[in-house]
N, C-alpha and C positions, 0 to 999 in steps of 0.2 A: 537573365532569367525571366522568362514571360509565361510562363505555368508550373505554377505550385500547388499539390493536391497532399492533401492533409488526411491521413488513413487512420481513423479512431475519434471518436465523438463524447471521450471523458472530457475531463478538465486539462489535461496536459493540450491534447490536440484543441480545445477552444485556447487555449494563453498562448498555441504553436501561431495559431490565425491571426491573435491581438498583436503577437509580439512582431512577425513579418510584415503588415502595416506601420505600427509605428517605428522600424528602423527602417522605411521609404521600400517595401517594396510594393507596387503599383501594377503589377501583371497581374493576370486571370490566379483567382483561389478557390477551391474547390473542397468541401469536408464531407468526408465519406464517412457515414454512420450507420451500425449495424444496426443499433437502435432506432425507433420509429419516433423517440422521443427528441424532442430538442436539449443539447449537451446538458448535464442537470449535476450538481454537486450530491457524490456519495457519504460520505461521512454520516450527515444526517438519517441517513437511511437505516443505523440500528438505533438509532436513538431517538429523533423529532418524530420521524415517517414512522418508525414502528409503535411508538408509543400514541400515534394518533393524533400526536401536538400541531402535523406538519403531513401536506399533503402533495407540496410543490417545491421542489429542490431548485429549478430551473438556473441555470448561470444565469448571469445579467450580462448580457453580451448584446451588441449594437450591432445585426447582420448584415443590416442596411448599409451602417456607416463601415464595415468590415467590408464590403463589395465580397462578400463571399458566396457564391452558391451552397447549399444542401443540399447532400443527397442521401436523405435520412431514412431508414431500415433495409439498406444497402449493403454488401458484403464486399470487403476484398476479396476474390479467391485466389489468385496467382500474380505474381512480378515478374515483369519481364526486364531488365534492364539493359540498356544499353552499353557500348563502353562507357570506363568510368568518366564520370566529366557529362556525359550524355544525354543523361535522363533516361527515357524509357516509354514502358507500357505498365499501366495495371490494370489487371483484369478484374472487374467488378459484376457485381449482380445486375446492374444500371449498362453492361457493356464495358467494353475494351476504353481508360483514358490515359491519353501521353501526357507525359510529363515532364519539364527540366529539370525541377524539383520535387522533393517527397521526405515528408514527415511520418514516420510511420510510429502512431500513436495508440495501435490496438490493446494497451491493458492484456489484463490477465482474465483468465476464466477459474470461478472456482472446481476445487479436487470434491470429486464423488467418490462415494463409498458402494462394494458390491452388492451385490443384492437387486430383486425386485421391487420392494417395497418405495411407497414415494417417499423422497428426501426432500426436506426445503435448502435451497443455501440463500445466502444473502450478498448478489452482487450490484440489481439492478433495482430501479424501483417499482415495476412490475411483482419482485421477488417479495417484497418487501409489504407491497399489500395487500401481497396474495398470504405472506406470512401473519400479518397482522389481523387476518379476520379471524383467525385458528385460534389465538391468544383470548380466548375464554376465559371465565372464572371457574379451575376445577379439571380445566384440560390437563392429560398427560403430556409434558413436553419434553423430551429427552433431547438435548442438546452433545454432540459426538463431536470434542474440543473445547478445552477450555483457555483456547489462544484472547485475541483482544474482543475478535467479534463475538465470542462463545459467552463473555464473560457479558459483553454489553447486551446480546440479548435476553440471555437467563437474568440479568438485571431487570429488564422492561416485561419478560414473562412472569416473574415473580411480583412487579408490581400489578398486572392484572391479575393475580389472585389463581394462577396456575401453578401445578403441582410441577416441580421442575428438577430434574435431573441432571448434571452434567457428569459426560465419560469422557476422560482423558488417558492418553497410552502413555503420555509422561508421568512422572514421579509426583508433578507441581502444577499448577496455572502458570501458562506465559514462559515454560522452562526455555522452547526455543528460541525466545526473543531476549531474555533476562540473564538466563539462568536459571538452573534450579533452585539455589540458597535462595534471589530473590523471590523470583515466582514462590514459594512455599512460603511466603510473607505474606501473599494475597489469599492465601487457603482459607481462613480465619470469616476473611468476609463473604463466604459463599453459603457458610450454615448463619450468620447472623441474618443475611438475606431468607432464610427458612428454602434454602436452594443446596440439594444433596450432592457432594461432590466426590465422584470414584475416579482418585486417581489409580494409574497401572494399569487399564483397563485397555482393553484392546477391541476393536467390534470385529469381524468375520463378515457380515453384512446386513444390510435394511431388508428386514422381512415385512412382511404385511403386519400391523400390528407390533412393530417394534424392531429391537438390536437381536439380533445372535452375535454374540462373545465368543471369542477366539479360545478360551478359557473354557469353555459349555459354559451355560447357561443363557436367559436371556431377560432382555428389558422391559418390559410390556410400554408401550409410547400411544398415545392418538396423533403427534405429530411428531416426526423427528427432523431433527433442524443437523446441518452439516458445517463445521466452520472448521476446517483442519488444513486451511490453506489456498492458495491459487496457481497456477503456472499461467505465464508469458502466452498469450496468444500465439504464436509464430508458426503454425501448421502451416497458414496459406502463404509462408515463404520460401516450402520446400520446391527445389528448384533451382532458384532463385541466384542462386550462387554467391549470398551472401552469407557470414559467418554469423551462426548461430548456436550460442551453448547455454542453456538454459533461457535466456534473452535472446536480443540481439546485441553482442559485442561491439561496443563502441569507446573510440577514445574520450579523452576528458571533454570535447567540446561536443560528445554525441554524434560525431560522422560516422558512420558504421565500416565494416572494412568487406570489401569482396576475396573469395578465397577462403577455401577450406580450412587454413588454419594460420594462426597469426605467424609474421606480422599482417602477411596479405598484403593488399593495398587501400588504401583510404579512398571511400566515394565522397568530392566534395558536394555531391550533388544529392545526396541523401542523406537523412538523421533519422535515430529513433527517443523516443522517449516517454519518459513515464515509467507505466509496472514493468515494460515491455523492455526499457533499455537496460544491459550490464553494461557499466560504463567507467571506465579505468578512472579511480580516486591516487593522486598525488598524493593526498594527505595521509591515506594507508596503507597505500604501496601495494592496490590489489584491484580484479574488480568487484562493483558493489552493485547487486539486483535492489534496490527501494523501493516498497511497491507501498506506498505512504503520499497524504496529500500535498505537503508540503512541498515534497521533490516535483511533483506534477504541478504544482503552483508556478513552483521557481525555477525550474531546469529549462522551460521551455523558450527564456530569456537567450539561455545561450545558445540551445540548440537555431534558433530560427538567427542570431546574429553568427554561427558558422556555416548555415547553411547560405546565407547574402554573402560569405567570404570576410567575413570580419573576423576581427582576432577575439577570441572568444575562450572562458574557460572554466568548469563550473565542479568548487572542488569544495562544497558547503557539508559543514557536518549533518548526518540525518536527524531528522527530529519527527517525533508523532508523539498523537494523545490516544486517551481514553477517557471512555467515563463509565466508569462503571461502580454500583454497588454504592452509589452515595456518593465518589470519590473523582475528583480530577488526577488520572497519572499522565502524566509527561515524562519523556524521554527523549536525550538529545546524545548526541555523541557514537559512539563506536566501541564496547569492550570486550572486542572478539583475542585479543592481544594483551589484554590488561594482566599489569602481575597479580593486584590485589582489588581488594573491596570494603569497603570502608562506609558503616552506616552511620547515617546524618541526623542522630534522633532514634527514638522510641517506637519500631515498628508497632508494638502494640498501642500506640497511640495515635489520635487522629487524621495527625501531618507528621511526614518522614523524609528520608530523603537515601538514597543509599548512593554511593561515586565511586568508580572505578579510575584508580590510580596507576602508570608505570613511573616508577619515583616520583617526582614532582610535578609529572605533567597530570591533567585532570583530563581524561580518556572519555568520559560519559557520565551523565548524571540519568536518577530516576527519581520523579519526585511525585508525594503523592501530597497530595493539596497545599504544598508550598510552591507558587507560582514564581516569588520573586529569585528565590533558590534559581529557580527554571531559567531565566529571564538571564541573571548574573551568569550563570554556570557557560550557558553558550555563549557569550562572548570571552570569557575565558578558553572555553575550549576551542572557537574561532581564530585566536589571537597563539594559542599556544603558550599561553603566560604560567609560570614556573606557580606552585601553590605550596603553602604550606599544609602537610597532610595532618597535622595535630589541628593547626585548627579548622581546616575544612569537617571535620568529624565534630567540633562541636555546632549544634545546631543554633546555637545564640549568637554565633560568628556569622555578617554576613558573606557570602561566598565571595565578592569584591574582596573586603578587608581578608582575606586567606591566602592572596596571591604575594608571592614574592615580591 
């Protein structure tokens, strides 16, 4: 392999670059970024960046000592590839470059809402502080979602002293990602924050001046802010004849498969990863989209050690955070399958924890400012180690001492 071109300019595709260096590969590398910025870490971006603590996300990444070119606010538009094994072409905004290999790292784009009126979302850091100058004392800010990022900026809009709104079509905060039972645990901290929360609400679209409701009625907003989700970049792989269903489809070490529909066959010469890859978990017997940091920290370990041909296999429970509303939430694990749930402590109290159980095994934890909980829980849930459910439900137990 003597050319590798790395397609996406988050963090997964900068760890894709560090990671194919330090397991010896020494050919031409190439990062294709639609972004004019150099790769910069998001996370911070509803929290440091918008709250004004923070102005410079930038990775810490060695480009020099990486031997990698840039080719920063650059577009993929089309893949050509070759037989499998072969490499190929992609076609860029910078012009047509061949490849033997390819990382395709494109991230998600955020979901808009209909309408004329301007929406902010939050994906990029541009977004962020263009968002951030709006954040007045007094501004109307209607926020449509109250998923992680909805919740952490009506947190940072409600600390500058703006009048702040959240609509949610769910029942709950966080229903998609939690549950409803959980999520409706977090409702509480949205009026203590002096931040109005209408769940059931559904929007129709962004008018000039605010929400029209699917319901009649409407919002009145000075800015309305959009957090109700993202989809998989993967437009400019239409063509392509690579398998794409909602991501791109890839086995557990991220090779992606050519062909309309599995099994297909495996390209060893391609990988995806990041928001961007669905990538078959062993460990749940399915595939899994994770469009979370953590995955993009760590995936791109294995993806760049199966793209060199190494044996390679990446079958890590998910984990992400928040912060919102005063509070550190953490979440690790999986309970799309869980039989039960089982709270760890006093939701009405400051630190909690709630664990999703199928008998003995411990499926997923949620933990709101018990770190160590966090910490213990995912190596249990790593390990697969059998728990007692009596006492993981008491919170004076550590999560260690619970296991069988």
């Amino acid at each position: 392999m003597e050319r590798v071109i790395v397609v996406g300019g988050g963090l997964a595709g900068v760890r894709a670059a560090e990671a194919l260096r330090n397991k010896g590969y020494e050919g031409a590398l190439t990062l294709v970024s639609a972004e004019r910025h150099r790769p910069y870490d998001r996370p911070p971006l509803s929290k440091a960046v918008l709250a004004g603590e923070s102005d410079d996300t930038t990775v810490d990444a060695d480009w020099d000592a990486l031997r990698c070119e840039l080719l920063l606010g650059e577009r993929a538009t089309a893949l050509r590839p070759d037989e499998p094994g072969r490499g190929g072409e992609l076609a860029t905004t910078a012009g047509d470059l061949p490849f033997d290999g390819l990382v395709i790292a494109t991230g998600a784009t955020p979901v808009t809402l209909p309408g004329q009126g301007r929406q902010h979302v939050l994906r990029t850091i541009d977004d962020a502080r263009d968002l951030r100058s709006r954040l007045t004392a007094g501004a109307r800010i209607v926020i449509v979602g109250a998923g992680w990022i909805g919740a952490e900026v009506a947190t940072t809009a409600a600390k500058k002293g703006c009048r702040v709104t959240v609509v949610e079509a769910a029942d709950a905060p966080v229903a998609n990602a939690i549950g409803p039972e959980v999520g409706a645990l977090t409702a509480p901290w949205y009026a203590e924050a002096g931040v109005e929360l209408r769940t059931g609400v559904k929007v129709a679209a962004v008018e000039a001046g605010g929400l029209v409701l699917a319901g009649g009625g409407r919002i009145e907003a000075d800015e309305v802010v959009t957090g109700v989700g993202v989809r998989p970049v993967v437009s400019w792989l239409d063509g392509s004849g690579l398998l794409v269903e909602r991501g791109v489809v890839t086995d557990g070490s991220f090779r992606v498969y050519q062909g309309a529909e599995e099994p297909g066959s495996l390209r060893p010469d391609i990988v995806a990863v990041g928001d961007v890859a669905a990538w078959w978990s062993s460990r749940y017997g399915r595939r899994l989209l994770v469009e979370h940091w953590d995955t993009a920290l760590n995936a791109p370990e294995t993806a760049a050690a199966a793209l060199l041909g190494q044996d390679a296999g990446y079958d890590t429970a998910p984990y992400f955070w928040s912060e919102q509303f005063g509070r550190m939430v953490q979440y690790a694990g999986n309970h799309a399958a869980s039989e039960r749930l089982v709270l760890r402590g006093d939701p009405s109290g400051p630190k909690w924890a709630a664990v999703w159980l199928t008998g003995d095994r411990l499926d997923a934890i949620l933990t709101v400012d018990r770190p160590r909980d966090l910490v213990q829980a995912r190596r249990v849930i790593a390990a697969g180690t059998p728990v007692d459910p009596v006492a993981i439900a008491d919170p004076d137990v550590p999560v260690r001492q619970a296991v069988r």
